[in-house]
N, C-alpha and C positions, 0 to 999 in steps of 0.2 A: 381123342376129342372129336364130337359129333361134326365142327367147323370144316374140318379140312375138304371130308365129302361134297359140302357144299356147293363153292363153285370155283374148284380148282381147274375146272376143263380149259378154261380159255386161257391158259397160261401162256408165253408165249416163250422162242428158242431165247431170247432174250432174257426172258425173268426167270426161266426154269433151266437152270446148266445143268441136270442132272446126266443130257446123251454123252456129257464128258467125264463123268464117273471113272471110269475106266483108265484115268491119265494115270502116268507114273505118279509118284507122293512127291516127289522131290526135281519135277520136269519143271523150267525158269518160271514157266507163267506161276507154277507155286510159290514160287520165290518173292514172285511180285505181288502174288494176294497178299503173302503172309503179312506185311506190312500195312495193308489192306486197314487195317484200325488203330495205328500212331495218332491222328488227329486227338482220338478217344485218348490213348493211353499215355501220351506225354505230357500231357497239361497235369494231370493229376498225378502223375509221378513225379515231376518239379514241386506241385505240391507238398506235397511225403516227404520229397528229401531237401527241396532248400528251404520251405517255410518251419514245416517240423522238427526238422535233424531227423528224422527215424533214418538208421541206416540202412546203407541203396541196398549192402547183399542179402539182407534178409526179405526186403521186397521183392528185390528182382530173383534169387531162387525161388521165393514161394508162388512169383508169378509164372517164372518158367518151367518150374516142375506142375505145376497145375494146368501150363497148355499141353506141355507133353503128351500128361496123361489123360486130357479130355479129346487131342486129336487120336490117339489112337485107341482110345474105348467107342467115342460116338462116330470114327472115320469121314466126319466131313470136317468142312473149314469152322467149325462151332468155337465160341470167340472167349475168353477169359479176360474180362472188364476191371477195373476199378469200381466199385458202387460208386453212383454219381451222387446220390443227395450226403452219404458221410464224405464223398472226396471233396464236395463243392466246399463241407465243414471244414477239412483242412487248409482248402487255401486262406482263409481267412482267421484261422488257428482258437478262435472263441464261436461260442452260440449261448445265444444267450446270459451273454453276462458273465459265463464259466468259463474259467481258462482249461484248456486242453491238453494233455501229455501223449504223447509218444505212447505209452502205456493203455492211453484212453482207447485209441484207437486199435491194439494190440486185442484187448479186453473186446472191444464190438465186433472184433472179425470171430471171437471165439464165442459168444453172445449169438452171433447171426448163426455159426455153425450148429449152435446147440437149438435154437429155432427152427430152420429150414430143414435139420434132417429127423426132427421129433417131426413135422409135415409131411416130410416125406415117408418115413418108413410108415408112420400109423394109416397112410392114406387119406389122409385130412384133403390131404391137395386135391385130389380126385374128387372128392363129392364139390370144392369148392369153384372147380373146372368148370364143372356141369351146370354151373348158375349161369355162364356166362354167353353171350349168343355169339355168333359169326360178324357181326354188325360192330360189336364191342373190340373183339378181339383185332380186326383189321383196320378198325380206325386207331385204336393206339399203335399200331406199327405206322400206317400214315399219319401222325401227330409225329410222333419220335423222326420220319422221316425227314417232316417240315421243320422240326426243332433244329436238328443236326445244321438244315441247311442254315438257319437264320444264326445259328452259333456258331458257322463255318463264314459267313457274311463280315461278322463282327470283325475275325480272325482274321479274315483277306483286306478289310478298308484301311489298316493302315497302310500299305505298300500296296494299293488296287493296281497299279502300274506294271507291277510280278503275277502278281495271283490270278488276273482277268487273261490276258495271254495264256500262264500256266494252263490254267483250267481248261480254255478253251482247247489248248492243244492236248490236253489229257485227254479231252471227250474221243477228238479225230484220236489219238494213238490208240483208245478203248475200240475201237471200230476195228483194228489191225488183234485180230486175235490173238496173234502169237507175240505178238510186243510187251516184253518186259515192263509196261510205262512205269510202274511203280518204282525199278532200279533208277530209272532215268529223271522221277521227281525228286527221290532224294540226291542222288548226286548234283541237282538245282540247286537242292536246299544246301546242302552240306557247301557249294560254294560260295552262295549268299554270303548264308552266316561267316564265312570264314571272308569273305569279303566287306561286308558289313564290322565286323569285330574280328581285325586278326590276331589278336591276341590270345582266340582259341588255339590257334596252331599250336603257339609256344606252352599253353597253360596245357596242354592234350600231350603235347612232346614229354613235360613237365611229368605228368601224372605218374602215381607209384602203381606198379604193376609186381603183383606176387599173387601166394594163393590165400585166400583168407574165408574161412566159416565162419557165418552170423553166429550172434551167441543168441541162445533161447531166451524170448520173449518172454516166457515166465518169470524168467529169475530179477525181471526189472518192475512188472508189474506191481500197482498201486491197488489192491484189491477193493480198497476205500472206494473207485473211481467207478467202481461197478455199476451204481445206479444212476450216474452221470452216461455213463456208456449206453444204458439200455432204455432210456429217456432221451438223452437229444441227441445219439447215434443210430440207432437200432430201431427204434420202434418208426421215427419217418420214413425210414428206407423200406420197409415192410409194404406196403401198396407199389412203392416203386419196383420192387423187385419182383412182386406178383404179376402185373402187369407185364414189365417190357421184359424180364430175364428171367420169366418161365411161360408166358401164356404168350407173348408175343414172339419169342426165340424157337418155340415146339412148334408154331403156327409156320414157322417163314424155314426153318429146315425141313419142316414135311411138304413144306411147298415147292421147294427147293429140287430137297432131294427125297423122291416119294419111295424109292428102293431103299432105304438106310432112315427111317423113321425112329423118333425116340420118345418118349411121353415125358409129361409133366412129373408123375412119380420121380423118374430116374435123374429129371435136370434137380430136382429140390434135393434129392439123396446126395447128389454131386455138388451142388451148391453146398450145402450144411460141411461135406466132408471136407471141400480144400479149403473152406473157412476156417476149420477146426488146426487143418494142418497151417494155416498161412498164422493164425493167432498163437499158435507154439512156438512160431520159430521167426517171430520179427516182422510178421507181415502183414497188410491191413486187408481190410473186406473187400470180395473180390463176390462177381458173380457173370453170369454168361448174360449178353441182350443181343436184340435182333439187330441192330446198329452195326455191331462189329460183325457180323457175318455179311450183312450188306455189304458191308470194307470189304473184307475178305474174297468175296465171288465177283464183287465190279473188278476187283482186281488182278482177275485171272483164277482164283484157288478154287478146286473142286474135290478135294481130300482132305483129308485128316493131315498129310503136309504141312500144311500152312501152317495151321498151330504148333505143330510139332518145331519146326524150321524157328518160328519166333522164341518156342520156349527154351530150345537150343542155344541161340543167341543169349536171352536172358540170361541163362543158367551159366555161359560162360565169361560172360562179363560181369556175375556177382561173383565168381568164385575169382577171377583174377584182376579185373579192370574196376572194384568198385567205386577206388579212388578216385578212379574220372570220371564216373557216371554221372554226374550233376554239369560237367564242364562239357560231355558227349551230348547230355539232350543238346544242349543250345545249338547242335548242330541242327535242329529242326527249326528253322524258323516260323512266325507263328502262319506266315500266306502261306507256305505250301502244306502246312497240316490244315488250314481250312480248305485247300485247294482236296486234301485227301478226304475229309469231312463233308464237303459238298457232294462230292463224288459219292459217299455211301449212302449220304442222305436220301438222296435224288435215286440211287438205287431200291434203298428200302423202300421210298414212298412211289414208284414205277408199281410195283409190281401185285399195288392193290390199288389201282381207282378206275378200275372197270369190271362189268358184269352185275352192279345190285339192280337186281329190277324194284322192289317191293319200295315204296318210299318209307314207310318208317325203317329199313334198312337203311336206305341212304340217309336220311335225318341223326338216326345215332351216328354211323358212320361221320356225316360231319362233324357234331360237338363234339363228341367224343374225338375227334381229329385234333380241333381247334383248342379244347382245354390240353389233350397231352403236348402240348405245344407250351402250354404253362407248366402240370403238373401233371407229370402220369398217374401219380396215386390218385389224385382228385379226381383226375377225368375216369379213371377205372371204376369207381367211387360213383359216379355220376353218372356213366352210362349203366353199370345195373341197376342203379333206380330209376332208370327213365326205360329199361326194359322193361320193368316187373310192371312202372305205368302203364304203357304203354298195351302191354298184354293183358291185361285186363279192363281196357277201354276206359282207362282213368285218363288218357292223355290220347288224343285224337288231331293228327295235321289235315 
Protein backbone atom coordinates (compact mmCIF):
# COMPACT_ATOMS: atom_id res chain seq x y z
CA UNK A 1 0.00 0.00 0.00
CA UNK A 2 1.34 3.29 -1.36
CA UNK A 3 0.66 4.91 2.57
CA UNK A 4 3.31 3.31 4.56
CA UNK A 5 6.25 5.07 2.39
CA UNK A 6 4.74 8.14 3.25
CA UNK A 7 5.74 9.29 6.44
CA UNK A 8 6.92 6.58 8.38
CA UNK A 9 10.35 8.29 9.17
CA UNK A 10 9.47 10.04 12.26
CA UNK A 11 8.49 7.21 14.04
CA UNK A 12 9.74 7.14 17.34
CA UNK A 13 11.60 3.98 19.82
CA UNK A 14 8.37 4.37 21.36
CA UNK A 15 5.83 3.65 18.60
CA UNK A 16 8.09 1.48 16.50
CA UNK A 17 9.21 -1.70 18.74
CA UNK A 18 10.44 -3.26 15.91
CA UNK A 19 14.84 -3.06 17.25
CA UNK A 20 13.01 -5.84 19.69
CA UNK A 21 12.21 -8.22 17.06
CA UNK A 22 14.66 -10.38 17.95
CA UNK A 23 13.24 -11.33 21.63
CA UNK A 24 12.68 -14.88 22.41
CA UNK A 25 8.62 -15.79 21.47
CA UNK A 26 7.84 -16.81 24.96
CA UNK A 27 10.46 -14.23 27.08
CA UNK A 28 7.66 -12.65 30.29
CA UNK A 29 7.12 -9.27 28.59
CA UNK A 30 5.32 -11.76 25.85
CA UNK A 31 3.43 -13.04 28.41
CA UNK A 32 2.31 -9.67 29.53
CA UNK A 33 1.49 -8.43 25.85
CA UNK A 34 -0.46 -11.46 25.20
CA UNK A 35 -3.14 -10.29 27.30
CA UNK A 36 -2.46 -6.91 25.88
CA UNK A 37 -6.47 -7.19 24.22
CA UNK A 38 -8.84 -8.71 27.21
CA UNK A 39 -10.48 -5.27 27.51
CA UNK A 40 -11.59 -6.06 23.64
CA UNK A 41 -12.25 -9.76 24.13
CA UNK A 42 -14.04 -10.33 27.38
CA UNK A 43 -16.91 -8.17 27.03
CA UNK A 44 -18.01 -9.88 23.95
CA UNK A 45 -17.19 -13.16 25.04
CA UNK A 46 -19.66 -12.81 28.25
CA UNK A 47 -21.69 -11.77 25.47
CA UNK A 48 -21.61 -15.14 23.35
CA UNK A 49 -21.83 -17.08 26.28
CA UNK A 50 -24.02 -15.66 29.13
CA UNK A 51 -26.54 -13.63 27.05
CA UNK A 52 -26.54 -16.22 24.04
CA UNK A 53 -25.83 -19.63 25.56
CA UNK A 54 -23.53 -20.33 22.47
CA UNK A 55 -21.14 -22.73 24.13
CA UNK A 56 -17.69 -21.35 25.57
CA UNK A 57 -15.66 -24.59 23.79
CA UNK A 58 -16.42 -23.99 20.48
CA UNK A 59 -15.73 -20.21 20.95
CA UNK A 60 -12.89 -20.47 22.74
CA UNK A 61 -11.16 -23.38 20.48
CA UNK A 62 -12.12 -21.53 17.36
CA UNK A 63 -10.47 -18.46 19.00
CA UNK A 64 -7.44 -20.21 20.11
CA UNK A 65 -6.68 -22.17 17.28
CA UNK A 66 -7.04 -19.07 15.07
CA UNK A 67 -4.46 -16.96 17.26
CA UNK A 68 -2.04 -19.79 17.06
CA UNK A 69 -2.20 -20.02 13.74
CA UNK A 70 -2.06 -16.21 12.90
CA UNK A 71 0.90 -15.70 15.45
CA UNK A 72 2.97 -18.07 13.74
CA UNK A 73 2.09 -17.45 10.01
CA UNK A 74 2.32 -13.37 10.37
CA UNK A 75 5.14 -13.70 13.48
CA UNK A 76 4.25 -10.50 15.06
CA UNK A 77 1.73 -9.77 17.92
CA UNK A 78 -1.23 -9.60 15.03
CA UNK A 79 -4.52 -9.73 17.13
CA UNK A 80 -7.59 -12.15 16.51
CA UNK A 81 -10.82 -9.97 17.56
CA UNK A 82 -14.46 -10.63 18.10
CA UNK A 83 -16.29 -8.46 15.16
CA UNK A 84 -17.39 -5.49 17.03
CA UNK A 85 -20.66 -4.35 15.12
CA UNK A 86 -22.17 -8.37 15.06
CA UNK A 87 -20.67 -8.71 18.89
CA UNK A 88 -22.16 -5.38 19.97
CA UNK A 89 -25.56 -7.59 18.26
CA UNK A 90 -25.12 -10.09 20.65
CA UNK A 91 -25.12 -8.36 23.70
CA UNK A 92 -28.35 -7.20 23.38
CA UNK A 93 -29.53 -10.54 21.58
CA UNK A 94 -32.25 -8.80 18.91
CA UNK A 95 -31.83 -6.13 15.90
CA UNK A 96 -34.25 -4.98 14.64
CA UNK A 97 -37.25 -6.52 15.80
CA UNK A 98 -35.65 -10.13 14.94
CA UNK A 99 -34.89 -12.46 17.41
CA UNK A 100 -31.47 -14.18 17.21
CA UNK A 101 -30.10 -17.88 17.57
CA UNK A 102 -26.99 -19.12 18.46
CA UNK A 103 -27.28 -20.50 14.88
CA UNK A 104 -27.62 -16.96 13.58
CA UNK A 105 -24.50 -16.17 14.48
CA UNK A 106 -22.93 -19.53 13.63
CA UNK A 107 -24.31 -18.91 9.90
CA UNK A 108 -22.49 -14.89 9.87
CA UNK A 109 -19.08 -16.11 10.70
CA UNK A 110 -19.45 -18.70 7.73
CA UNK A 111 -21.31 -15.82 5.51
CA UNK A 112 -18.23 -13.31 6.52
CA UNK A 113 -15.83 -16.28 5.45
CA UNK A 114 -17.21 -16.84 2.19
CA UNK A 115 -17.10 -12.92 1.60
CA UNK A 116 -13.70 -11.87 2.83
CA UNK A 117 -11.87 -14.73 1.17
CA UNK A 118 -13.94 -14.44 -2.46
CA UNK A 119 -11.92 -10.53 -1.82
CA UNK A 120 -9.29 -11.86 -1.16
CA UNK A 121 -8.24 -14.43 -3.46
CA UNK A 122 -9.84 -12.53 -6.53
CA UNK A 123 -7.86 -9.47 -5.54
CA UNK A 124 -10.83 -7.14 -5.22
CA UNK A 125 -9.16 -5.93 -2.02
CA UNK A 126 -6.16 -4.49 -3.86
CA UNK A 127 -7.78 -2.38 -6.35
CA UNK A 128 -10.06 -1.15 -3.42
CA UNK A 129 -6.69 -0.33 -1.34
CA UNK A 130 -5.69 1.97 -3.92
CA UNK A 131 -8.85 4.37 -3.61
CA UNK A 132 -7.78 5.12 -0.27
CA UNK A 133 -5.18 8.05 0.69
CA UNK A 134 -2.72 8.10 3.74
CA UNK A 135 -4.83 10.82 5.42
CA UNK A 136 -7.92 8.33 5.44
CA UNK A 137 -6.13 5.53 6.53
CA UNK A 138 -4.42 7.06 9.92
CA UNK A 139 -7.28 8.98 10.91
CA UNK A 140 -9.33 5.67 11.33
CA UNK A 141 -6.63 4.18 13.48
CA UNK A 142 -6.70 7.74 15.49
CA UNK A 143 -10.65 7.57 15.61
CA UNK A 144 -10.53 3.59 16.83
CA UNK A 145 -7.69 4.97 19.24
CA UNK A 146 -10.07 7.77 20.76
CA UNK A 147 -12.95 5.36 20.67
CA UNK A 148 -11.30 2.60 22.77
CA UNK A 149 -10.17 5.30 25.17
CA UNK A 150 -13.83 6.97 25.63
CA UNK A 151 -15.11 3.06 25.84
CA UNK A 152 -12.47 2.39 28.33
CA UNK A 153 -13.73 5.76 30.45
CA UNK A 154 -17.17 4.35 30.66
CA UNK A 155 -15.63 1.01 31.96
CA UNK A 156 -13.35 2.68 34.73
CA UNK A 157 -16.39 5.37 36.14
CA UNK A 158 -17.93 3.03 38.01
CA UNK A 159 -15.12 2.21 40.61
CA UNK A 160 -12.79 5.48 39.37
CA UNK A 161 -11.33 4.92 42.94
CA UNK A 162 -9.47 1.48 41.31
CA UNK A 163 -9.04 2.30 37.72
CA UNK A 164 -7.44 6.14 38.08
CA UNK A 165 -4.68 4.70 40.54
CA UNK A 166 -4.45 1.45 38.43
CA UNK A 167 -3.96 3.20 35.21
CA UNK A 168 -1.90 5.76 36.44
CA UNK A 169 0.44 3.09 37.89
CA UNK A 170 0.39 1.01 34.65
CA UNK A 171 1.57 4.10 32.65
CA UNK A 172 4.95 4.45 35.44
CA UNK A 173 5.31 0.29 35.19
CA UNK A 174 5.11 0.76 31.00
CA UNK A 175 8.15 3.02 31.46
CA UNK A 176 9.98 -0.08 33.30
CA UNK A 177 10.64 -2.29 30.25
CA UNK A 178 11.08 -5.31 31.49
CA UNK A 179 8.05 -5.24 33.92
CA UNK A 180 5.44 -7.88 33.43
CA UNK A 181 2.58 -4.95 34.19
CA UNK A 182 0.06 -6.86 32.48
CA UNK A 183 0.58 -10.20 34.99
CA UNK A 184 0.42 -7.77 37.87
CA UNK A 185 -2.99 -5.96 36.43
CA UNK A 186 -4.71 -9.03 36.43
CA UNK A 187 -3.64 -10.49 39.53
CA UNK A 188 -5.51 -6.76 40.65
CA UNK A 189 -8.31 -7.73 38.98
CA UNK A 190 -8.64 -11.37 39.84
CA UNK A 191 -8.53 -10.05 43.51
CA UNK A 192 -11.10 -7.49 43.21
CA UNK A 193 -13.36 -9.51 41.77
CA UNK A 194 -12.89 -12.34 44.10
CA UNK A 195 -13.15 -9.51 46.78
CA UNK A 196 -16.03 -7.75 45.41
CA UNK A 197 -18.09 -11.28 44.79
CA UNK A 198 -16.52 -14.19 46.77
CA UNK A 199 -18.67 -16.40 45.83
CA UNK A 200 -16.38 -16.87 42.68
CA UNK A 201 -13.87 -18.84 44.68
CA UNK A 202 -16.41 -21.39 45.68
CA UNK A 203 -18.45 -21.34 42.21
CA UNK A 204 -14.62 -21.76 40.23
CA UNK A 205 -13.80 -24.52 43.20
CA UNK A 206 -17.18 -25.84 42.07
CA UNK A 207 -16.68 -26.10 38.28
CA UNK A 208 -16.64 -29.40 36.21
CA UNK A 209 -13.41 -29.90 34.82
CA UNK A 210 -12.80 -32.94 32.17
CA UNK A 211 -12.11 -33.04 28.39
CA UNK A 212 -14.84 -32.13 26.13
CA UNK A 213 -15.15 -31.36 22.14
CA UNK A 214 -17.62 -28.67 20.85
CA UNK A 215 -19.95 -30.39 18.60
CA UNK A 216 -20.08 -28.87 14.93
CA UNK A 217 -22.01 -25.99 14.36
CA UNK A 218 -23.60 -27.21 11.38
CA UNK A 219 -25.43 -29.89 12.57
CA UNK A 220 -27.73 -27.16 14.82
CA UNK A 221 -27.94 -24.60 12.09
CA UNK A 222 -31.33 -23.06 11.01
CA UNK A 223 -30.48 -22.47 7.30
CA UNK A 224 -33.90 -20.50 7.14
CA UNK A 225 -31.82 -17.76 9.37
CA UNK A 226 -29.67 -17.22 6.37
CA UNK A 227 -30.93 -14.02 5.24
CA UNK A 228 -31.36 -12.61 8.65
CA UNK A 229 -27.57 -13.43 9.08
CA UNK A 230 -26.44 -11.74 5.95
CA UNK A 231 -28.81 -8.47 6.40
CA UNK A 232 -28.36 -7.50 9.99
CA UNK A 233 -25.17 -9.45 10.75
CA UNK A 234 -22.88 -9.37 7.97
CA UNK A 235 -23.49 -6.81 5.66
CA UNK A 236 -22.85 -3.69 8.68
CA UNK A 237 -19.81 -5.15 9.68
CA UNK A 238 -18.45 -5.01 6.14
CA UNK A 239 -17.14 -1.08 6.11
CA UNK A 240 -16.19 -1.93 9.75
CA UNK A 241 -13.95 -4.57 8.87
CA UNK A 242 -12.62 -2.92 5.78
CA UNK A 243 -11.43 -0.19 7.60
CA UNK A 244 -10.14 -0.97 10.98
CA UNK A 245 -9.23 -5.08 10.39
CA UNK A 246 -7.59 -4.85 7.13
CA UNK A 247 -6.65 -1.28 5.99
CA UNK A 248 -5.93 -0.03 9.52
CA UNK A 249 -4.17 -3.45 11.03
CA UNK A 250 -1.75 -3.59 7.48
CA UNK A 251 -1.04 0.15 8.11
CA UNK A 252 -0.03 -0.21 12.04
CA UNK A 253 1.97 -3.75 11.72
CA UNK A 254 4.12 -2.29 8.81
CA UNK A 255 4.48 0.55 10.91
CA UNK A 256 5.29 -1.32 13.68
CA UNK A 257 7.25 -3.87 12.26
CA UNK A 258 8.64 -2.75 8.90
CA UNK A 259 11.08 -6.18 8.50
CA UNK A 260 7.88 -8.74 8.90
CA UNK A 261 5.37 -6.68 6.50
CA UNK A 262 1.92 -8.38 5.39
CA UNK A 263 -0.58 -6.80 2.79
CA UNK A 264 -4.19 -6.49 2.76
CA UNK A 265 -4.61 -9.59 0.16
CA UNK A 266 -3.21 -11.90 2.86
CA UNK A 267 -5.23 -10.39 6.06
CA UNK A 268 -8.68 -10.75 3.89
CA UNK A 269 -7.53 -14.45 2.78
CA UNK A 270 -7.07 -15.04 6.64
CA UNK A 271 -9.91 -13.25 7.66
CA UNK A 272 -12.40 -15.20 5.18
CA UNK A 273 -10.51 -18.68 6.34
CA UNK A 274 -10.91 -18.72 10.27
CA UNK A 275 -14.27 -17.44 9.62
CA UNK A 276 -15.06 -20.33 7.71
CA UNK A 277 -13.38 -22.64 10.29
CA UNK A 278 -14.89 -20.75 13.48
CA UNK A 279 -18.69 -21.10 11.69
CA UNK A 280 -17.95 -25.08 11.35
CA UNK A 281 -17.19 -25.78 14.56
CA UNK A 282 -19.44 -23.36 16.99
CA UNK A 283 -17.77 -20.23 16.80
CA UNK A 284 -18.80 -16.60 15.92
CA UNK A 285 -17.17 -13.99 13.59
CA UNK A 286 -13.83 -13.01 14.38
CA UNK A 287 -11.45 -10.74 12.59
CA UNK A 288 -7.90 -9.06 13.08
CA UNK A 289 -7.96 -4.82 14.13
CA UNK A 290 -5.36 -2.39 14.92
CA UNK A 291 -6.75 -2.05 18.51
CA UNK A 292 -5.61 -5.36 19.76
CA UNK A 293 -2.15 -5.03 18.37
CA UNK A 294 -1.94 -1.75 20.07
CA UNK A 295 -2.92 -4.01 23.38
CA UNK A 296 -0.57 -6.45 22.42
CA UNK A 297 2.88 -4.01 21.87
CA UNK A 298 1.97 -1.36 25.01
CA UNK A 299 2.07 -4.51 26.61
CA UNK A 300 5.38 -5.67 26.07
CA UNK A 301 4.81 -8.35 22.94
CA UNK A 302 6.97 -8.16 19.92
CA UNK A 303 6.36 -11.79 18.22
CA UNK A 304 4.29 -13.96 17.08
CA UNK A 305 4.23 -15.29 21.04
CA UNK A 306 1.68 -13.26 22.25
CA UNK A 307 -0.92 -14.69 20.18
CA UNK A 308 0.27 -17.92 20.22
CA UNK A 309 0.61 -17.91 24.30
CA UNK A 310 -3.34 -16.54 24.35
CA UNK A 311 -4.55 -19.05 21.86
CA UNK A 312 -2.78 -21.71 23.94
CA UNK A 313 -4.67 -20.56 26.85
CA UNK A 314 -7.99 -20.54 24.93
CA UNK A 315 -7.44 -23.79 23.58
CA UNK A 316 -6.90 -25.35 26.92
CA UNK A 317 -9.59 -24.13 28.80
CA UNK A 318 -12.18 -25.01 25.90
CA UNK A 319 -10.96 -28.36 25.73
CA UNK A 320 -11.06 -28.86 29.67
CA UNK A 321 -12.28 -25.94 31.88
CA UNK A 322 -15.45 -24.88 29.60
CA UNK A 323 -17.67 -25.34 32.56
CA UNK A 324 -16.21 -22.33 34.31
CA UNK A 325 -15.55 -20.29 31.56
CA UNK A 326 -18.41 -17.86 32.13
CA UNK A 327 -17.73 -17.98 36.09
CA UNK A 328 -13.50 -17.25 35.09
CA UNK A 329 -14.30 -14.03 32.90
CA UNK A 330 -15.84 -12.37 36.00
CA UNK A 331 -12.63 -12.73 37.22
CA UNK A 332 -11.95 -9.50 34.99
CA UNK A 333 -13.56 -6.95 36.40
CA UNK A 334 -14.89 -4.22 34.32
CA UNK A 335 -11.87 -1.04 35.72
CA UNK A 336 -9.13 -3.08 35.05
CA UNK A 337 -10.23 -4.14 31.40
CA UNK A 338 -10.96 -0.35 30.79
CA UNK A 339 -7.58 0.31 32.59
CA UNK A 340 -6.18 -2.48 29.70
CA UNK A 341 -8.50 -0.53 26.98
CA UNK A 342 -7.16 2.80 27.75
CA UNK A 343 -3.90 1.72 27.58
CA UNK A 344 -4.25 0.37 23.96
CA UNK A 345 -6.27 3.14 23.00
CA UNK A 346 -3.76 5.76 23.94
CA UNK A 347 -1.24 3.59 22.28
CA UNK A 348 -3.03 3.16 18.90
CA UNK A 349 -3.72 6.81 18.74
CA UNK A 350 0.27 7.91 19.99
CA UNK A 351 1.51 6.77 17.19
CA UNK A 352 -0.16 8.81 14.38
CA UNK A 353 -0.72 12.47 15.20
CA UNK A 354 2.40 13.87 14.12
CA UNK A 355 4.19 14.64 10.73
CA UNK A 356 0.92 15.93 8.23
CA UNK A 357 2.26 18.93 6.71
CA UNK A 358 -0.51 19.46 3.73
CA UNK A 359 -3.67 20.80 5.47
CA UNK A 360 -6.24 18.86 3.59
CA UNK A 361 -4.18 16.04 5.01
CA UNK A 362 -4.71 17.14 8.28
CA UNK A 363 -8.56 18.23 7.68
CA UNK A 364 -9.43 14.39 6.46
CA UNK A 365 -7.27 13.21 9.09
CA UNK A 366 -9.47 14.92 11.54
CA UNK A 367 -13.08 13.98 10.55
CA UNK A 368 -12.28 11.11 9.59
CA UNK A 369 -10.80 10.68 13.28
CA UNK A 370 -13.89 12.17 14.90
CA UNK A 371 -16.54 10.07 12.94
CA UNK A 372 -14.56 6.57 13.59
CA UNK A 373 -15.10 7.52 16.96
CA UNK A 374 -18.90 6.99 16.09
CA UNK A 375 -18.62 4.71 13.20
CA UNK A 376 -15.75 3.35 11.37
CA UNK A 377 -17.65 2.17 8.36
CA UNK A 378 -19.27 5.69 8.10
CA UNK A 379 -16.21 7.65 8.56
CA UNK A 380 -14.28 5.29 6.05
CA UNK A 381 -17.34 5.94 3.86
CA UNK A 382 -16.88 9.55 4.34
CA UNK A 383 -13.36 10.18 4.15
CA UNK A 384 -13.09 8.83 0.40
CA UNK A 385 -15.76 11.05 -0.56
CA UNK A 386 -14.22 13.89 0.82
CA UNK A 387 -10.83 12.66 -0.88
CA UNK A 388 -12.19 12.26 -4.40
CA UNK A 389 -13.77 16.09 -3.34
CA UNK A 390 -11.26 17.35 -2.41
CA UNK A 391 -8.79 16.22 -5.29
CA UNK A 392 -10.52 17.60 -7.84
CA UNK A 393 -11.09 21.02 -6.30
CA UNK A 394 -14.75 20.42 -5.54
CA UNK A 395 -14.07 21.10 -1.73
CA UNK A 396 -11.44 23.87 -0.93
CA UNK A 397 -10.32 24.72 3.16
Amino acid sequence: MHSTSTRRDQATPSTTPAAGARRAWFAPAEWSGAFGDLGTLVPFLLAYIAVLKIDPAGILLTFGIAMIVVGLVYRTPFPVQPMKAIGSVAATHTAAGVALTAGTFHLAALLTGLVWLAIGVSGTVQRLVRLVSPAVCFGVILGLGMALMLEAVKMMAGNWWIAVPALLGTFVLLSRRRFPVMLLLLAVGASLALWQRPELGSALAAAPIGFRLPSLALDGIEWSQISVAAIVLVLPQLPLTFGNALVAIVEENNRLFPERPVTEKRVAISTGLMNLFAGSLGGVPMCHGAGGMAGHVRFGARTGGAPVILGALLVVGALFFSGAVETGLALFPAPILGVILFVAGSQLALGVCDGWQQKDDRFLLIVVAALSIWNVGVAFLFGIATQWLLRRKLLEL
